[in-house]
N, C-alpha and C positions, 0 to 999 in steps of 0.2 A: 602413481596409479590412484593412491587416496584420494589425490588434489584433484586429479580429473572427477572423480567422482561425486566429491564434493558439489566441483563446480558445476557439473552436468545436473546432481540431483536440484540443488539452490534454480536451474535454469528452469529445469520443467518446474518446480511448484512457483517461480513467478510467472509462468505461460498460463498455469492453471488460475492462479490468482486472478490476474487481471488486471491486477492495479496498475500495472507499465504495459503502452502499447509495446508488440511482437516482434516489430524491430529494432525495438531499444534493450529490451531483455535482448536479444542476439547478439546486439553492439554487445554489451557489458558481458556477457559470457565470451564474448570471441577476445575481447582487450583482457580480462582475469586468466584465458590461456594464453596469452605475452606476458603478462606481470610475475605469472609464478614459473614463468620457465619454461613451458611446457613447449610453446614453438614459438620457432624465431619469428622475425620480422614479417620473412617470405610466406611461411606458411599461414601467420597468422593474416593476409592481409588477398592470400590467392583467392578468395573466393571472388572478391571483385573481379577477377580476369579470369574467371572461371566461365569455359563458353555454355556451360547453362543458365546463368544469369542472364546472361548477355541476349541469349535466345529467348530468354521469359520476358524479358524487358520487350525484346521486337514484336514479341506476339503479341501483348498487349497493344499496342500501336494498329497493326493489324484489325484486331478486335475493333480497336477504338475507329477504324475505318468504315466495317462494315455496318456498325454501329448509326455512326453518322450520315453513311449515305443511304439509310431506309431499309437496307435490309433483314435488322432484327426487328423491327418494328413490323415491316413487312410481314414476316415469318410470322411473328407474335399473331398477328389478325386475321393472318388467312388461315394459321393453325384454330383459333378460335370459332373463326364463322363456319367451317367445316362440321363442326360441331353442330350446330342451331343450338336448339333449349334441349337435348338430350344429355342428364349430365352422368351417364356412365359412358355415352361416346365424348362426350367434352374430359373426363377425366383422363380416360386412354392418349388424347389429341395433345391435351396440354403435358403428360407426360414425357409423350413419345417426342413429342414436339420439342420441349425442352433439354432434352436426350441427343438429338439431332445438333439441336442449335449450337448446343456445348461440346460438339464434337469439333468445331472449328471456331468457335467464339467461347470469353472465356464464361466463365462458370461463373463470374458477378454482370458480367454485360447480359447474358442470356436472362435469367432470372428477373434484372431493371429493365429490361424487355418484356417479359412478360408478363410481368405481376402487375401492373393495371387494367392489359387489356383481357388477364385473366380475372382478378376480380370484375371489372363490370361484368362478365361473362356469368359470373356466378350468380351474379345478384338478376343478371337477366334472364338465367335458366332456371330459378327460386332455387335456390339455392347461398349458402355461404362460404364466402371466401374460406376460410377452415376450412372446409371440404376437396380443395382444391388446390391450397397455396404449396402445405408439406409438399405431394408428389412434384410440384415444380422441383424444389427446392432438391429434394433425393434424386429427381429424373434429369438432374444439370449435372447432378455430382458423378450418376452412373453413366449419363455420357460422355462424361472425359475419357473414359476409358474405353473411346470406340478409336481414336485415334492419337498418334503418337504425342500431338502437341493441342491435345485435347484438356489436358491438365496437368502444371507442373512434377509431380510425381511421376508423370510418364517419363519424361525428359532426364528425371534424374535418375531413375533408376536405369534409362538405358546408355546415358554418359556414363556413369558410375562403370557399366561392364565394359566400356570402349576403353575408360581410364585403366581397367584392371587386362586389358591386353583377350577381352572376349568380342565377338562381335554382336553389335547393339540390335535396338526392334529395328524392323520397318515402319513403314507408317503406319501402315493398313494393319500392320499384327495382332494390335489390340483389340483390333473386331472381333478376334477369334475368340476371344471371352466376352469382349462388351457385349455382342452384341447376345449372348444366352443370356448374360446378367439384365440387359435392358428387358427381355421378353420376361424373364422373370420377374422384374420390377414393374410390370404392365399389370401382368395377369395379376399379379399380389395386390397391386390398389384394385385393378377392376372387381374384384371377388371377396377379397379379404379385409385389405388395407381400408379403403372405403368405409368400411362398419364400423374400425377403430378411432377412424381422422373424429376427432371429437366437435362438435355444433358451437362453436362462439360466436357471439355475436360481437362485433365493430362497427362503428361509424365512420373508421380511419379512408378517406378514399385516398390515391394514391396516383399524381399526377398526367392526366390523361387529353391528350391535344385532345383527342375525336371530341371527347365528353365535352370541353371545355370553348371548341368552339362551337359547338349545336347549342350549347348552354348561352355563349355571345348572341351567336345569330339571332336565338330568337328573345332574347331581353334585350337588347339592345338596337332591333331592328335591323342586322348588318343584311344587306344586299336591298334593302328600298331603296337606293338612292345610288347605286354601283350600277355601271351602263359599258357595254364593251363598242366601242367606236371604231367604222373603218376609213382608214383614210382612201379617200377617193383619188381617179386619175388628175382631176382638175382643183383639187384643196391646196390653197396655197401652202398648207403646213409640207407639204414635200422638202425635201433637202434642207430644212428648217432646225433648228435647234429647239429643246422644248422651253427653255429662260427665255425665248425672245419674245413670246407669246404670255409670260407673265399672269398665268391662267389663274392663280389663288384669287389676284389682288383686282384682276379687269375683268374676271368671269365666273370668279364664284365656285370654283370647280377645279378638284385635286387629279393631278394625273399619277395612276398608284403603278400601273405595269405595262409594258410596251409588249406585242409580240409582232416578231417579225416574220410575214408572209412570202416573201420574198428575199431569204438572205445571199449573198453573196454565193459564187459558185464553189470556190472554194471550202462554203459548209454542209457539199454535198445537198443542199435544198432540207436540210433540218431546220425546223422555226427554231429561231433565235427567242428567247425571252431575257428583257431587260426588267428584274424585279422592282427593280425601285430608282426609277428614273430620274435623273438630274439634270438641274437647267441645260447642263453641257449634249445633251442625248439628243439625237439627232432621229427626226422621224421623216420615213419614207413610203413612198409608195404603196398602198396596199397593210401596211401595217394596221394592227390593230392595237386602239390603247382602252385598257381597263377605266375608266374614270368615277369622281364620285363627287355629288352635287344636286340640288333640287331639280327636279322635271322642267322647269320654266328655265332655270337656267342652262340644262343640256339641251332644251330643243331652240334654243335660241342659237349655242355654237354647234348644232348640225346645220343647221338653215345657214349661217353664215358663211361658212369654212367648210360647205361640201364635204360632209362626212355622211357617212350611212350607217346604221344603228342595228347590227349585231344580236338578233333573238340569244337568247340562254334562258334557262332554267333557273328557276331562284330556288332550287336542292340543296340541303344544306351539306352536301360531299358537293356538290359541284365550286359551290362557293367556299370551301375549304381549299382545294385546288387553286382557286382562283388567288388568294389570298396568304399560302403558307407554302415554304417548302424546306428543305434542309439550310436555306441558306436564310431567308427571311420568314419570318414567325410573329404571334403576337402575343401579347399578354394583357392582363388587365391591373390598371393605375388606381388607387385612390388616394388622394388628396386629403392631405389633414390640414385641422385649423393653422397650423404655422407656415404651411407652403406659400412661396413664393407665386404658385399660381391662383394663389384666391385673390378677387377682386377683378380679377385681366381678363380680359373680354378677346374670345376666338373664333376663329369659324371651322368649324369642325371639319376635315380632311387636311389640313394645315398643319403643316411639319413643323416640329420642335428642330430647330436649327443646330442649336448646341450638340443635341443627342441625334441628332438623325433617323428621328420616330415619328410616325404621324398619328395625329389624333383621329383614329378612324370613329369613332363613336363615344357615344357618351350617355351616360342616367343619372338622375337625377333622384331620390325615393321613389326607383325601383321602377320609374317612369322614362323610357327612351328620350332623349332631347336630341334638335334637330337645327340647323342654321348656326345662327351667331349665337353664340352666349358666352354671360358673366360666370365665370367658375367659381365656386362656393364651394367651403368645406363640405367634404362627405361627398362630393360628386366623385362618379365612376367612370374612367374611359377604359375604353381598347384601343390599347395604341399598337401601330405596325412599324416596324423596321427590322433591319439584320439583328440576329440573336444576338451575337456580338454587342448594338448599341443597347440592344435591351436589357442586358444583365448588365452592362457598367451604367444604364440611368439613374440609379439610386445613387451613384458618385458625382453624376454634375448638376443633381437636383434634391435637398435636403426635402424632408419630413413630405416625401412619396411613398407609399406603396405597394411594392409589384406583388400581384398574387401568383405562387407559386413557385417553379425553379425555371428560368428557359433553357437553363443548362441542360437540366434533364427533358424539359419538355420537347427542345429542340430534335433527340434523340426519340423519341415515338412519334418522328413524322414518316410512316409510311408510303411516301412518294419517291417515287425514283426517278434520277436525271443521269445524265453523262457518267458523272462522277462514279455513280452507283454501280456502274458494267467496268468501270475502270477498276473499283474497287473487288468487285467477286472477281475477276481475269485477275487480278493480283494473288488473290486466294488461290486461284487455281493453280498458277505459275509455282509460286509456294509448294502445295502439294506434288505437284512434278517432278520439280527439282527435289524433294524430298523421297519420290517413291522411286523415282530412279537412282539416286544417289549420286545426284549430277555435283552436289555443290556440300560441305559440311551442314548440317542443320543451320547453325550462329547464322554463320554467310550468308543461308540461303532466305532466312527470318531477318537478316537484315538489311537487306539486298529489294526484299518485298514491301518492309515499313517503311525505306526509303522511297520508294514509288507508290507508297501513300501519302508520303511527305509533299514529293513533288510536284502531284499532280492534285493536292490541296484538297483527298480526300479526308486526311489529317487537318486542320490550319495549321502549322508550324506554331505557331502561339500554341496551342492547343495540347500537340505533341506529349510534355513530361505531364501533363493532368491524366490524359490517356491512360499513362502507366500505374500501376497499384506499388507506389514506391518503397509499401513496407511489405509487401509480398518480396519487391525485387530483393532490397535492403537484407531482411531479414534471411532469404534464403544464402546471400552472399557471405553474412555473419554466421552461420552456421555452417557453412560448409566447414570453417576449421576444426570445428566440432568431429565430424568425419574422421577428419585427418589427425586430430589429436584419440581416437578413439583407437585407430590402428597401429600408433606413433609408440602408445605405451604398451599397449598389449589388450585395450578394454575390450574393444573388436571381438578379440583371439577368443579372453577368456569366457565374453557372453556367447562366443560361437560353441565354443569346448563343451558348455556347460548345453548350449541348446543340443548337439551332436549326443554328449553322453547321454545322457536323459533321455531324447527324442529321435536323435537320428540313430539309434541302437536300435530302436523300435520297428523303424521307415521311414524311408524318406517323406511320404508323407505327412507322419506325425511330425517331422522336421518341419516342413511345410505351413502345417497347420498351427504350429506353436508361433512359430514368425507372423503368421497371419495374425494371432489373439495379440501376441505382447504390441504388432502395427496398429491395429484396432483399436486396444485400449488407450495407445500414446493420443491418436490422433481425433480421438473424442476433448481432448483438450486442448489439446497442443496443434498448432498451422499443420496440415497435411504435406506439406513443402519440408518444415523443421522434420516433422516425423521420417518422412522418406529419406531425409539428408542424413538425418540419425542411424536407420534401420540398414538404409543400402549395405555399408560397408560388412554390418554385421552377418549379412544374410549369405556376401560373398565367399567371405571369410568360414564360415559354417558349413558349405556346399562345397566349396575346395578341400575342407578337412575331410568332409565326408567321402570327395572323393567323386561326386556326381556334378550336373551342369548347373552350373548358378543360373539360369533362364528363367528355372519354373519359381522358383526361390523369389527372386527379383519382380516377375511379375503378381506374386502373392503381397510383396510388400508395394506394390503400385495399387493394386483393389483394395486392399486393406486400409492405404493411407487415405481412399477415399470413400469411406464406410462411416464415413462422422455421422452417424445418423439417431444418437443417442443423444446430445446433448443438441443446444443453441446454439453455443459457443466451436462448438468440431470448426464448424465452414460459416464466409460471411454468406454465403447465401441461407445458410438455415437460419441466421441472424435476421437478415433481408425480410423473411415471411414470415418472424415469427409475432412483431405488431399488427400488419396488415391480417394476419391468419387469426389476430386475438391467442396465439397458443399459450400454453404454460412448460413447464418445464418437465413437466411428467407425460407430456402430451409425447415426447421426442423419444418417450422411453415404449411407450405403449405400440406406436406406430411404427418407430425404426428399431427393437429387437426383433420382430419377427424376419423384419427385410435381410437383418442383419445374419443373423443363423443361415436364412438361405441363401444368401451371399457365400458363407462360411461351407458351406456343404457345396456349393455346387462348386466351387475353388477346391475345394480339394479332389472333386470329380473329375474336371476337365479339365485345371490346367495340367497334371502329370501326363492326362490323355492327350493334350494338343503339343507340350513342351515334356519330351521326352528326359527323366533325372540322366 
């Protein structure tokens, strides 16, 4: 029992530390209980096949689906613009809004959601990001707890009672607290909170498609020279290939996107869009193709080639649409004295071959250039292709470039396609199968990330990035920790000692004690480690007592997610805390009072909703 304790104490002060990431410290505590004896092979090694791992892992995928195909981006913006410049209703929006989001995506996707298109918001209602970023950052973490697989500590606290032979939550259970706890996290920034979010100022902006293309468009003049073309009934280009027409080299003129007016019946009569068309792309009837090239030279191939010339709007959301979506995106290049492309002479809509990106535009000091040019250090383009070529072009092109991440930028494109209804119908399938108790959770989470796999709302390349491998990791390695707490007796005696002390009192005081000792762990320590720690203790206390481990277990699920005092609790309070400019004392002023009424109203309603 010494040696456990040893090794559990050594485990939390390197959690707290900091010096070793969280799943390395887990590794080494989970192998130091195989070296000294304490569990064998099996135990030491079950949390890998442990199906809430397994479940954490899918939902992340998940996440990462809905992610990708526009709909937290989506959320993020239309949570914002509801708002206008009113920032005690932008405050409630982005709260409540982040509350929501994180009820089915996770608590670091939600947040990378919407902490850009929260800050520009701030700054465009005058206001500062500090004023704003903290209630994301708390209103993601209290919305896990609106549903079951809202955030890991749901999941483990309710396997944890399936494991000890009770029956687990439902989905929807944890409404029955979130959702008081949300309202109360509402009204406390709208009234209270507010007053306290301290005024910093930053410079830090924080990568934003919208911002970034309105920023292109108009330094760089994107859409002068972008012409949407329709093929007519008598254009020879019918039944045509677009390589046979050799449009760069004989006309001056890049073809960027096909849509198709007329597809095949078999697509139900939905336009087809080819983003980024190749020699091989066969253009037909009534199609229409995006193109881009001088006046003189497009009205030369209409007059030729019987095309007809497509009015638009030169908006700069129109020509965002026209030009981005989840799957093709752009960025901006610059060119140092050592590249390979200084001195080479281009014509600007002309695809880099190697990478499969095109030169959409280009500056010169800070002055738009146009036609052919000699490429000089210090020039700027925007180049287009799939995210994909975009983020591996710094590997087939030395001393380029790329501003920003397209990784992430890729992800705040809120446009939606196929993918994107494929992907929420998966969510929803998900929840079904969960609220009816069609299939085991594992099963039914992986059974879902599978058919975001499939249907390439995931890319499979993609897939283990998705996952937060030292959330998985980590939770995996500690799970023996559990089992070694019950194995010796550590469980028993920190129950004993909670019961004697506390539950002699009441149960609620029972309650309430497990709530402070969850609370304090998980101001430092992974909300995941904490829960995995706490569960067994909380069971084990509630069985001695004699009453239902329910209320017990869902005190240590709110409580593991109460980091609201430190930076370090959750990575999302970490996430907001550069962008927000906060300090460290900022976490203390803003999230003790959250914290208490968390504390109070948990001891109010859950004995009242989860009878001892």
């Amino acid at each position: 029992m010494f040696t456990l304790l040893v090794i559990l104490g050594i485990t939390i002060l390197l959690f707290i530390w900091g010096k070793f990431p969280p799943d390395v410290v887990a590794l080494m505590s989970m192998l130091s209980l195989y070296l000294t004896g304490i569990l064998d092979v099996k135990e030491t090694l079950s949390g890998f096949s442990n199906s809430t791992v397994i479940m954490i892992a899918a939902l992340f995928i998940i996440g990462e689906g809905l992610s990708r195909t526009g709909w937290t981006a989506l959320a993020g913006q239309r949570f914002v613009g509801w708002a206008g410049k009113s920032i005690p209703k932008l405050l409630v929006i982005v709260t409540l809004g982040a509350s929501v989001l994180s009820g089915f995506v996770s608590n670091t996707g939600t947040v990378a959601a919407l902490l850009p298109v929260t800050v520009s918001a701030a700054w465009s209602a005058g206001t500062l990001p500090s004023k704003l970023l903290m209630p994301v950052a708390f209103g993601s973490n209290t919305g896990g707890l609106l549903t079951l697989t809202g955030t890991p500590p749901n999941i483990i606290a309710s396997n944890a009672l399936v494991e000890n032979n009770f029956e687990g939550f439902s989905f929807f259970e944890f409404s029955l607290i979130g959702l008081p706890l949300l309202i109360i996290a509402i009204v406390y920034f709208r009234y209270v909170g507010y007053r306290l979010l301290p005024k910093r100022k930053t410079n830090e902006r924080p990568a934003n498609i919208d911002a970034e293309m309105h920023k292109w468009i108009e330094n760089y003049s994107i859409g002068d020279n972008l012409y949407r073309l329709r093929i007519r009934s008598m254009s020879p280009f019918i039944n045509t290939r677009i390589g046979h027409w050799n449009f760069e080299d004989e006309h001056n003129i890049s073809v960027m996107r096909l849509k198709r007016r007329h597809p095949s019946p078999l697509q139900h009569k939905v336009p087809q869009f080819v983003e980024l068309p190749d020699p091989d792309t066969e253009m037909r009837y009534h199609d229409i193709i995006t193109v881009e090239g001088e006046p003189e030279a497009v009205d030369k191939l209409v007059l030729r080639y019987n095309l007809g010339i497509v009015p638009t709007k030169a908006e700069r959301d129109t020509l965002k649409n026209e030009l981005i979506n989840q799957e093709v995106g752009m960025a901006e290049m610059l060119i140092t004295p050592n590249s390979v492309f200084v001195g080479k002479t281009i014509n600007l809509g002309n695809y880099l071959k190697q990478a499969g990106v095109q030169l959409l535009a280009a500056s010169r000091n800070n002055r738009a250039l146009k036609g052919r040019i000699k490429i000089a250090a210090g020039d700027a383009f925007v180049i287009r292709g799939s995210w994909t070529n975009i983020e591996t072009l710094k590997s087939l092109y030395e001393n380029v470039l790329i501003s920003g991440s397209p990784e992430s930028m890729s992800k705040n494109v809120a446009i939606l396609n196929a993918r994107s209804y494929v992907a929420i119908g998966t969510l929803i399938l998900m929840i079904l199968l969960l609220v009816f108790k069609i299939l085991p959770g594992a099963i039914a989470a992986l059974i879902c990330a599978g058919i975001m796999l499939l249907t390439r709302c995931v890319p499979i390349s993609k897939a283990y990035k998705g996952i937060s491998w030292t959330s998985v990791i980590m939770i995996a390695a500690m799970i023996p920790m559990g089992i070694a707490l019950q194995k010796t007796g550590v469980a028993q005696l920190a129950a004993n000692s909670l019961v004697n002390s506390l539950g002699s009192i009441h149960p609620i005081a029972l309650l309430g004690g497990i709530f402070l000792l969850t609370t304090t762990l998980s101001q430092t320590i992974n909300n995941s480690a904490t829960a995995v720690l706490m569960a067994p203790i909380a069971i084990v206390a509630s069985t001695t007592l004699g009453v239902s481990p329910k209320p017990f277990m869902i005190g240590v699920a709110i409580s593991a997610s109460t980091a609201f005092l430190t930076p370090v609790g959750t990575t999302t309070n970490a996430m907001v805390m550069s962008s927000g400019g906060y300090k460290f004392i900022d976490y203390i002023k803003v999230g003790g009072p959250l914290l208490l009424l968390f504390f109070v109203a948990t001891l109010i309603l859950v004995p009242w909703i989860w009878n001892f």
